[in-house]
Structure formats: structure tokens, C-alpha cells
The first five atom37 places (N, CA, C, CB, O) and aatype in JSON, in Angstrom:
{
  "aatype": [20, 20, 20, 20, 20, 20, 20, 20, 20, 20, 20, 20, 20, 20, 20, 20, 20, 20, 20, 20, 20, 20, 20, 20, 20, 20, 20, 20, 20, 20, 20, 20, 20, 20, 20, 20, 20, 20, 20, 20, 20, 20, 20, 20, 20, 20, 20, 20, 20, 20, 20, 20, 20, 20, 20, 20, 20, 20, 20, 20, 20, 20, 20, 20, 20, 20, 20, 20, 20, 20, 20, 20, 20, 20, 20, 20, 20, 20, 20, 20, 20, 20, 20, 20, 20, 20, 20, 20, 20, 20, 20, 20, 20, 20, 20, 20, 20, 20],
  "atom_mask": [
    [1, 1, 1, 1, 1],
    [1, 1, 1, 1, 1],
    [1, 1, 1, 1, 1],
    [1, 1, 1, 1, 1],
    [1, 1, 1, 1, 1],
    [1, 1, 1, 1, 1],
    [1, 1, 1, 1, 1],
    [1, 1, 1, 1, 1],
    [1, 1, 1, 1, 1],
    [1, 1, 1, 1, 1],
    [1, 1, 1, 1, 1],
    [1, 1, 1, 1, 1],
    [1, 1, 1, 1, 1],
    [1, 1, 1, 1, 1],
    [1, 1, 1, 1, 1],
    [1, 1, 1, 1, 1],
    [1, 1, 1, 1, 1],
    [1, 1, 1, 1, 1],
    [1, 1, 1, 1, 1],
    [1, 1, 1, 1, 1],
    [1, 1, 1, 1, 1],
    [1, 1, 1, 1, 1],
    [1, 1, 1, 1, 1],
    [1, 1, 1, 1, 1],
    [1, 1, 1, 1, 1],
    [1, 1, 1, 1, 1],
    [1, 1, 1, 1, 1],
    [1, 1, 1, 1, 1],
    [1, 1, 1, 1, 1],
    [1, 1, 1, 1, 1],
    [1, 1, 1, 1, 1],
    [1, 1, 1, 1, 1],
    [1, 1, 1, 1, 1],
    [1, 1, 1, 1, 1],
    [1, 1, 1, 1, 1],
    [1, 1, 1, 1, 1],
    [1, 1, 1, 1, 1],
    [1, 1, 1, 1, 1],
    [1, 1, 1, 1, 1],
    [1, 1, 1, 1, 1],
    [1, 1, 1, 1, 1],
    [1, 1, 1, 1, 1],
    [1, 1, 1, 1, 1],
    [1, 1, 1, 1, 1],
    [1, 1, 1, 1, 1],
    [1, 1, 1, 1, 1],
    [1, 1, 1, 1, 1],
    [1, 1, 1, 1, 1],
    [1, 1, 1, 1, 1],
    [1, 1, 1, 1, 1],
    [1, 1, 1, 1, 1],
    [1, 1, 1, 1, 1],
    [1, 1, 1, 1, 1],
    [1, 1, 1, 1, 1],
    [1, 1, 1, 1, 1],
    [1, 1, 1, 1, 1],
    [1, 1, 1, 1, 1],
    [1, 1, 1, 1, 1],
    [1, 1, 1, 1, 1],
    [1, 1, 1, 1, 1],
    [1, 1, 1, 1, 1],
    [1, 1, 1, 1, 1],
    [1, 1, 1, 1, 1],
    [1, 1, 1, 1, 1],
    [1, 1, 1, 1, 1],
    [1, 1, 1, 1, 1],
    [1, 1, 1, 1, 1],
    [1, 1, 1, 1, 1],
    [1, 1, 1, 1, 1],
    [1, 1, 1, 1, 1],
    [1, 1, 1, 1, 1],
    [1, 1, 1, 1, 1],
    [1, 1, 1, 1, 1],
    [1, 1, 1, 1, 1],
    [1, 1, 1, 1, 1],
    [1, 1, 1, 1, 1],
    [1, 1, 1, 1, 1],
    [1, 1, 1, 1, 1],
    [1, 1, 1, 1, 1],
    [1, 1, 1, 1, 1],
    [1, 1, 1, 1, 1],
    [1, 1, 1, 1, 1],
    [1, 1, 1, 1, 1],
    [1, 1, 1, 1, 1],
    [1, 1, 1, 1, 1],
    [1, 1, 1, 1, 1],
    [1, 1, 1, 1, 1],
    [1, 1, 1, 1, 1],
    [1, 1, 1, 1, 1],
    [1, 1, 1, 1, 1],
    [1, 1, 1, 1, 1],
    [1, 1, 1, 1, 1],
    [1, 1, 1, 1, 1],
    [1, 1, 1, 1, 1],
    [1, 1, 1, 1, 1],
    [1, 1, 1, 1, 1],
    [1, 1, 1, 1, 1],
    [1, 1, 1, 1, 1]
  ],
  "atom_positions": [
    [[100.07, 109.53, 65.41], [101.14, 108.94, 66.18], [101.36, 109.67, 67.5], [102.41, 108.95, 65.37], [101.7, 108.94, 68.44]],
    [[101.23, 110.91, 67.73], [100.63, 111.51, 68.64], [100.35, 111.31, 70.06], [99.84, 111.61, 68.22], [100.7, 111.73, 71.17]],
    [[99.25, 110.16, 69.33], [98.41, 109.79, 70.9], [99.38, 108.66, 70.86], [96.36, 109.33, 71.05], [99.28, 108.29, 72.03]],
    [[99.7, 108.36, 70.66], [100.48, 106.74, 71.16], [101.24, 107.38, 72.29], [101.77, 105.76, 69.82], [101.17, 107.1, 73.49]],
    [[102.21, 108.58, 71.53], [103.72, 109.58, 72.01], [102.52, 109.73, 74.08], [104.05, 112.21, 70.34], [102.64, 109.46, 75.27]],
    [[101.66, 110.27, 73.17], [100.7, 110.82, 74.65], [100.77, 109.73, 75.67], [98.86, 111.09, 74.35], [101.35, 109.9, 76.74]],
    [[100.16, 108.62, 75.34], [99.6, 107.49, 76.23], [101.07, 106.66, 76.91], [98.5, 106.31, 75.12], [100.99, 106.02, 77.96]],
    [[102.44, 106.81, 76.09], [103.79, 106.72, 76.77], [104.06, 107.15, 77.75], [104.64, 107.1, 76.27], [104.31, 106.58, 78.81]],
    [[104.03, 108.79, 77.36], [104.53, 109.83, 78.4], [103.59, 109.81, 79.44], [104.67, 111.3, 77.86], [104.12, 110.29, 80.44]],
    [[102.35, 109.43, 79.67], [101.18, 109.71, 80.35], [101.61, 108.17, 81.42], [99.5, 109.8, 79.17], [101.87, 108.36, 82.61]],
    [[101.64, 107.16, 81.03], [101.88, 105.98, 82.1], [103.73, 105.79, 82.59], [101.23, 104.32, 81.2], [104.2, 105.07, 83.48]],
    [[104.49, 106.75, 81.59], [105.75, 106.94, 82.65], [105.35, 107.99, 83.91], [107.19, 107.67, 81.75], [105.59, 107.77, 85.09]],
    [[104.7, 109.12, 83.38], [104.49, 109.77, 84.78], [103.67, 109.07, 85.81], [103.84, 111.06, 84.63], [103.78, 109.44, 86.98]],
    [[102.69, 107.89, 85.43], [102.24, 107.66, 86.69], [102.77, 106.38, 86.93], [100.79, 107.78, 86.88], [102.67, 105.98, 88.09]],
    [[103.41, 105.52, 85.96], [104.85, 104.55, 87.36], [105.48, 105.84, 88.2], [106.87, 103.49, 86.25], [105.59, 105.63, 89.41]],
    [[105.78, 106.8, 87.86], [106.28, 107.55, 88.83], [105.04, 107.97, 90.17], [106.88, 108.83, 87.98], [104.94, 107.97, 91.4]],
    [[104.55, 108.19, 89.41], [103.65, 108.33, 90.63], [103.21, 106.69, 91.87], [102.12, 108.96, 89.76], [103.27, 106.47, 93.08]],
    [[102.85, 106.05, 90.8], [102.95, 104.97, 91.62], [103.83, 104.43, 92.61], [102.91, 104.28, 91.02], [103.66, 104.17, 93.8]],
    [[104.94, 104.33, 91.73], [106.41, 104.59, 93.0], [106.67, 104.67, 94.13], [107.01, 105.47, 93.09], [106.94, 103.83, 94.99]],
    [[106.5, 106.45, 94.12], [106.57, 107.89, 94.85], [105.2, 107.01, 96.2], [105.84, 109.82, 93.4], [105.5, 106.84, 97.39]],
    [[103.82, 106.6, 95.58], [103.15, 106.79, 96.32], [103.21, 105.58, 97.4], [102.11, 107.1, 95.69], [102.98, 105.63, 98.61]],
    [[103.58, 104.5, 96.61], [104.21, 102.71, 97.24], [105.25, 103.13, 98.45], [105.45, 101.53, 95.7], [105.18, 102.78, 99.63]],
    [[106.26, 104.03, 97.79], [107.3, 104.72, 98.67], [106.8, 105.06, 100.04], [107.78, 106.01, 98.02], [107.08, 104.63, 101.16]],
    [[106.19, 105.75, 99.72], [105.41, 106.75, 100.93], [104.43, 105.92, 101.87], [104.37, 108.03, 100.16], [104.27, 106.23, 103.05]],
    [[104.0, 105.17, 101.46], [102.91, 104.17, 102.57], [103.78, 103.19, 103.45], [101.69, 103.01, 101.59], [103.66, 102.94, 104.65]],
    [[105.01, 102.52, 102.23], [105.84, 101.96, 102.7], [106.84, 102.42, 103.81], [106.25, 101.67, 101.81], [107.12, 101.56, 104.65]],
    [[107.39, 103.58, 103.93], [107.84, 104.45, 104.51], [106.97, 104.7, 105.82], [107.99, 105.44, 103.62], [107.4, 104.52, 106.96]],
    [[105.75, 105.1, 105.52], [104.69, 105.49, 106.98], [104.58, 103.96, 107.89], [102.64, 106.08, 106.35], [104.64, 103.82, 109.11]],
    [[104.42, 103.02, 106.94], [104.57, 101.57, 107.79], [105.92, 101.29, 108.54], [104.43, 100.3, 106.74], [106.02, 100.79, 109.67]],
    [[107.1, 101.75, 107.62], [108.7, 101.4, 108.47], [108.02, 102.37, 109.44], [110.66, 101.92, 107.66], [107.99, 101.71, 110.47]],
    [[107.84, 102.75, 109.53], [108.12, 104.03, 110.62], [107.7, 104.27, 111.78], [107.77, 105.09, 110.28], [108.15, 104.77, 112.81]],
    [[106.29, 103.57, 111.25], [105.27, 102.9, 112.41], [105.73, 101.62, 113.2], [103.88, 102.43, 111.7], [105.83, 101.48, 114.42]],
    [[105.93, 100.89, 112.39], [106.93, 99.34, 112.72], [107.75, 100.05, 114.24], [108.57, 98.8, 110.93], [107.55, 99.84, 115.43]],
    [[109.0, 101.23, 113.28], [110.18, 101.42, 114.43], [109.61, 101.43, 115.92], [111.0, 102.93, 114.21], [110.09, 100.93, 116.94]],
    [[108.28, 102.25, 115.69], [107.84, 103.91, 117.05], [107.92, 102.23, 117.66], [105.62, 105.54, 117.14], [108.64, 101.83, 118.57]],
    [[106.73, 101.27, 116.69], [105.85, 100.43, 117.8], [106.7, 99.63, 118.63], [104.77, 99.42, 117.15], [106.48, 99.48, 119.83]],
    [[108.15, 98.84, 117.7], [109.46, 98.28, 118.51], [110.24, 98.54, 119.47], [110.22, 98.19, 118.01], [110.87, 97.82, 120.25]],
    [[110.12, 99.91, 119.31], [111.12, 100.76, 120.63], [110.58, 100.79, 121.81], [111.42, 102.32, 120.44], [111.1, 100.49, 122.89]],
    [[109.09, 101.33, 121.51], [108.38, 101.41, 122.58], [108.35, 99.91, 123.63], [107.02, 101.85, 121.99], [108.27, 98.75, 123.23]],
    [[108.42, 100.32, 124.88], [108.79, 99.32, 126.08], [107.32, 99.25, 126.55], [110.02, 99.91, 127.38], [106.57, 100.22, 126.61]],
    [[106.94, 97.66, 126.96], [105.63, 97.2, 127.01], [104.76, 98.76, 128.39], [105.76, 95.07, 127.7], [105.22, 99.09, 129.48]],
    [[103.57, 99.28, 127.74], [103.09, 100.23, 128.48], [103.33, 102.04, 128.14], [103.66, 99.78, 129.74], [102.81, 103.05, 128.61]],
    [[104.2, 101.85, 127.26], [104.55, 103.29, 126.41], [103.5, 103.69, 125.21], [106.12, 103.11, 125.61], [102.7, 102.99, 124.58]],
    [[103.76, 104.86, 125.15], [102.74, 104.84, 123.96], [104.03, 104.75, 122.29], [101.51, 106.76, 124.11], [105.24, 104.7, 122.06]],
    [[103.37, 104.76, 121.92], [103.95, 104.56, 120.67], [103.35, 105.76, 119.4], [103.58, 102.93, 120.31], [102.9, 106.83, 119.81]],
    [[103.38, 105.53, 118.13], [102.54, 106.44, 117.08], [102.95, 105.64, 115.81], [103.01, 108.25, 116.99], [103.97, 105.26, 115.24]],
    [[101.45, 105.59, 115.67], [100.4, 105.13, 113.95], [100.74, 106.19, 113.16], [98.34, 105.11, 113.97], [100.61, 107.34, 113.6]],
    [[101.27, 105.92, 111.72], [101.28, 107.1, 111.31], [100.27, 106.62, 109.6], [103.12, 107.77, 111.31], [100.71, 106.0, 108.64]],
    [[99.29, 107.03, 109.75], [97.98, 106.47, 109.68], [97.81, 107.46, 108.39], [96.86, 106.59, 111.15], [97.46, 107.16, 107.24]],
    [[98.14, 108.66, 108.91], [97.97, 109.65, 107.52], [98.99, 110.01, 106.73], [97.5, 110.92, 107.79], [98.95, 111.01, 106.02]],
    [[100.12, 109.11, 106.8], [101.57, 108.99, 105.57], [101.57, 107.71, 104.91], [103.26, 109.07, 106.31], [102.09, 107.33, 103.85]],
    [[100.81, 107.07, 105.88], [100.24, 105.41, 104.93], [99.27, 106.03, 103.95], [99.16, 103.91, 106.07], [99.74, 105.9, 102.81]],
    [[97.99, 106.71, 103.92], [96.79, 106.47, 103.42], [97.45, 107.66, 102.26], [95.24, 106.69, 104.51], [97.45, 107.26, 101.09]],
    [[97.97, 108.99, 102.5], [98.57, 109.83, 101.59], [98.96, 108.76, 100.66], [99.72, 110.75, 102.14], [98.22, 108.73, 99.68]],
    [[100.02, 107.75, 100.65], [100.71, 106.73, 99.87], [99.69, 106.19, 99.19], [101.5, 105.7, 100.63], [99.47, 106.8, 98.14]],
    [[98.98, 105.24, 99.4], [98.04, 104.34, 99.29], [97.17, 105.5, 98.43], [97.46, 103.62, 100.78], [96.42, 104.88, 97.68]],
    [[97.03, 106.62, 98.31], [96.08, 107.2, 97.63], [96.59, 107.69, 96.31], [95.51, 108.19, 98.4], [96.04, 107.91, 95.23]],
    [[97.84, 107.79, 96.75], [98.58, 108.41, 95.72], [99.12, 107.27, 94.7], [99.77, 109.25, 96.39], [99.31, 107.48, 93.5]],
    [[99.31, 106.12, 95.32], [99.27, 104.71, 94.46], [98.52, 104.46, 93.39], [98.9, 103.69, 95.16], [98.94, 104.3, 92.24]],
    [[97.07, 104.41, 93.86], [96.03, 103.93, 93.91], [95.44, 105.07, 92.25], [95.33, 104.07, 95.69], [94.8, 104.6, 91.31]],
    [[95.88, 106.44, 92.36], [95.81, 106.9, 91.59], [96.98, 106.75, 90.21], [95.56, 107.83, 92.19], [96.77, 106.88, 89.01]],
    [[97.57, 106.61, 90.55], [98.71, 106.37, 89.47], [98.96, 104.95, 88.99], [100.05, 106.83, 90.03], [99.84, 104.7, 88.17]],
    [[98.33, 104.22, 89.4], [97.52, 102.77, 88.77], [96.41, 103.19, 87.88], [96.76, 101.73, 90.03], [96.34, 103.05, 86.66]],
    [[95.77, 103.58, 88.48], [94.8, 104.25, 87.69], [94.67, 105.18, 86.12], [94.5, 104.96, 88.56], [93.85, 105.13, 85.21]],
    [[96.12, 106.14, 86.4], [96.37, 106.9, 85.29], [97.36, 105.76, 84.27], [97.16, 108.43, 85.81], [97.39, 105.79, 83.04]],
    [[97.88, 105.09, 84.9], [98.26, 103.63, 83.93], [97.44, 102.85, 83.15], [98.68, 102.6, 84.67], [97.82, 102.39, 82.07]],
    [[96.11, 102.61, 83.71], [94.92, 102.0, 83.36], [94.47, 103.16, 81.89], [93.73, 101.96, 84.92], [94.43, 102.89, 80.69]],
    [[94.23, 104.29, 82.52], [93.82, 105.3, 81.51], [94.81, 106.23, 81.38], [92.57, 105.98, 81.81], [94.75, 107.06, 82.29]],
    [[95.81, 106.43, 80.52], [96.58, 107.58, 80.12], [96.31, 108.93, 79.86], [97.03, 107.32, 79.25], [97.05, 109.87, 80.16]],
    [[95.09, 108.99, 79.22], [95.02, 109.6, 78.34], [93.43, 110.52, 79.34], [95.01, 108.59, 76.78], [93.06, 111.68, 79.15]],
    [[92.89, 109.65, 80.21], [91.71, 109.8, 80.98], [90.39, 109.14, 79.99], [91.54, 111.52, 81.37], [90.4, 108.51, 78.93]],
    [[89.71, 109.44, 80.56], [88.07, 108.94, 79.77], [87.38, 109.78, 79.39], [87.02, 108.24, 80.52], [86.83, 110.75, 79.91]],
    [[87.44, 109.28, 78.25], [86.7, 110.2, 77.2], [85.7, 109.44, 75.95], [87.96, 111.07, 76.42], [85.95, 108.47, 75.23]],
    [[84.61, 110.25, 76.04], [83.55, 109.58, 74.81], [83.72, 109.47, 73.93], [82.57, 109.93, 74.46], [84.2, 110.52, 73.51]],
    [[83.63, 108.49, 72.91], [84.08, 108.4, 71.84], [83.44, 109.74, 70.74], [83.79, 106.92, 71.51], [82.38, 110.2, 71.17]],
    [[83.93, 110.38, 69.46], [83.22, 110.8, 68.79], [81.74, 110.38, 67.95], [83.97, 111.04, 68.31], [80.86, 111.04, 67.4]],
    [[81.98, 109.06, 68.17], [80.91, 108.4, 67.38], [79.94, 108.19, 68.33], [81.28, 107.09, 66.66], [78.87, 108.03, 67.74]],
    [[79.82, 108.13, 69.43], [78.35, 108.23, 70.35], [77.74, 109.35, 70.17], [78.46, 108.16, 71.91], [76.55, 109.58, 69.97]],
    [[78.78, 110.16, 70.27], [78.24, 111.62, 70.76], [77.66, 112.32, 69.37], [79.64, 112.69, 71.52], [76.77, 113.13, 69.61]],
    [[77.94, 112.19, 68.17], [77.49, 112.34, 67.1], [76.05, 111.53, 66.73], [78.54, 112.07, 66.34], [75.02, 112.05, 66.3]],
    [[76.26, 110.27, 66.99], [75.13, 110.01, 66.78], [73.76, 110.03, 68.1], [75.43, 108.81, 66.16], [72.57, 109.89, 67.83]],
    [[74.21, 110.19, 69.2], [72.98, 111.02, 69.96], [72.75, 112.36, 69.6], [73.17, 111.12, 71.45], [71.79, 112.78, 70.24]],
    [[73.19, 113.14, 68.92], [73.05, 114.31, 68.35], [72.05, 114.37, 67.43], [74.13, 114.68, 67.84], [70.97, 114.96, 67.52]],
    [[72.63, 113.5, 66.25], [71.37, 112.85, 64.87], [70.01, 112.52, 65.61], [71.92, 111.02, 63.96], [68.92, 112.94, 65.24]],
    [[70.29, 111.55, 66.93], [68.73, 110.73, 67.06], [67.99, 112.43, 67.79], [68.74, 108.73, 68.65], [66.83, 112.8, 67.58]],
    [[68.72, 112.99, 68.38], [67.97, 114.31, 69.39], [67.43, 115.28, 68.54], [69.07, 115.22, 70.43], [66.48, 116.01, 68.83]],
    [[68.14, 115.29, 67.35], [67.71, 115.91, 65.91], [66.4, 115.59, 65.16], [68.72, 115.52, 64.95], [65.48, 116.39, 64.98]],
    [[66.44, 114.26, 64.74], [65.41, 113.43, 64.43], [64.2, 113.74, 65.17], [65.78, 112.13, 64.63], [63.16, 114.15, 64.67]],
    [[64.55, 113.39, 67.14], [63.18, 113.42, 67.51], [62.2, 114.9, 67.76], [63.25, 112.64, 68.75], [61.02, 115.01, 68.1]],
    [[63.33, 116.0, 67.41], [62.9, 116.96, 67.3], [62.02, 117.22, 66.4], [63.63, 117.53, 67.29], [60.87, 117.62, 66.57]],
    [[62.55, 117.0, 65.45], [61.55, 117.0, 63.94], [60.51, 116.56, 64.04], [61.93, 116.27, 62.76], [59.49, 117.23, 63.87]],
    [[60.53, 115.4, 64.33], [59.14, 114.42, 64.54], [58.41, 115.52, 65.58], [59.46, 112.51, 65.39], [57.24, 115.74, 65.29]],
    [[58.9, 116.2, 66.69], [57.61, 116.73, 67.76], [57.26, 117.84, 66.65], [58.1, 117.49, 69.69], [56.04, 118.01, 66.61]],
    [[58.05, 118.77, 65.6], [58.02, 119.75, 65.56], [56.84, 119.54, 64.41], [59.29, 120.42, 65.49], [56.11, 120.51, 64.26]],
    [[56.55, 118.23, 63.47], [55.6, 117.82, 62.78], [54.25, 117.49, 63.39], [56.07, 116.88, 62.19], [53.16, 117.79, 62.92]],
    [[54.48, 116.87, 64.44], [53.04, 116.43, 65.66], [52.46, 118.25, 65.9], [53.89, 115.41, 67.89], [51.4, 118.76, 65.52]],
    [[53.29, 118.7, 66.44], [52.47, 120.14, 66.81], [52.03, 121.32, 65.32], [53.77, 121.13, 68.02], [51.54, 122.44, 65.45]],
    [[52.28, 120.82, 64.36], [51.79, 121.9, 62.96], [50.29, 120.94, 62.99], [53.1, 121.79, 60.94], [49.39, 121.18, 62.18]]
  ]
}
């Protein structure tokens, strides 16, 4: 029951993260919006290019940890049985060379 408790707590922290990171791109866009409005035709203005993409990355990951809670991981049963077959074909060389 454990992993369930795990895979809960694991996609509340990344809606938070997701959030936090929606927040933040959203935020670098208001912000960009304001500079570009104020500015009078021939002014410069400012992109804020790296508080969008911070966001957007930080999103992008916490979708992600929603997708996988828990992260990716091999099952026990592959990895056991490539073990058996690497076993097996050992034997077999170790019979070819006697």
C-alpha cells in the first residue's frame, strides 16, 4: 500500500511543480506583454525569454513526474530473466570449449 501512498505524494508535488512552473512562464509573458505596451513606437522594449523557458521547463517537467511518480524503472521480471538466459548462454560456451 506503500507505493500507491508513494505515487500520491509524488504527483501532488509535481501539480505543484507544474503550477509554480505555468506561473512563472506566465508571469515572464505578463511582463513581456507590459515592457512591449509601454514602450512608444521606436523604444526598445525587453523579451524576457529566460523566465518564460525557466517556466516552460519547469512545467514540462512536472507533467512529466505526473506521468511517472514514482520514475522508470525495470520491472523485476525482465531483469531476472535476462540474468537466467546470460546464465544459460554461459553454460552452453563453457560446454563448447571442454
Amino acid at each position: 500500500m506503500t507505493n500507491n501512498n508513494d505515487k500520491a505524494e509524488g504527483r501532488k508535488k509535481a501539480l505543484k511543480e507544474f503550477l509554480i512552473g505555468a506561473g512563472v512562464a506566465a508571469a515572464g509573458g505578463i511582463i513581456t506583454y507590459i515592457s512591449y505596451s509601454t514602450a512608444k513606437p521606436g523604444e526598445r522594449y525587453t523579451i524576457f525569454t529566460g523566465v518564460i523557458a525557466l517556466g516552460v521547463v519547469y512545467a514540462v517537467h512536472g507533467l512529466y513526474r505526473m506521468a511517472f511518480p514514482l520514475g522508470l524503472k525495470k520491472s523485476d521480471k525482465s531483469t531476472e530473466a535476462a540474468v537466467e538466459e546470460k546464465t544459460a548462454e554461459d553454460d552452453e560456451e563453457d560446454k563448447i570449449a571442454e
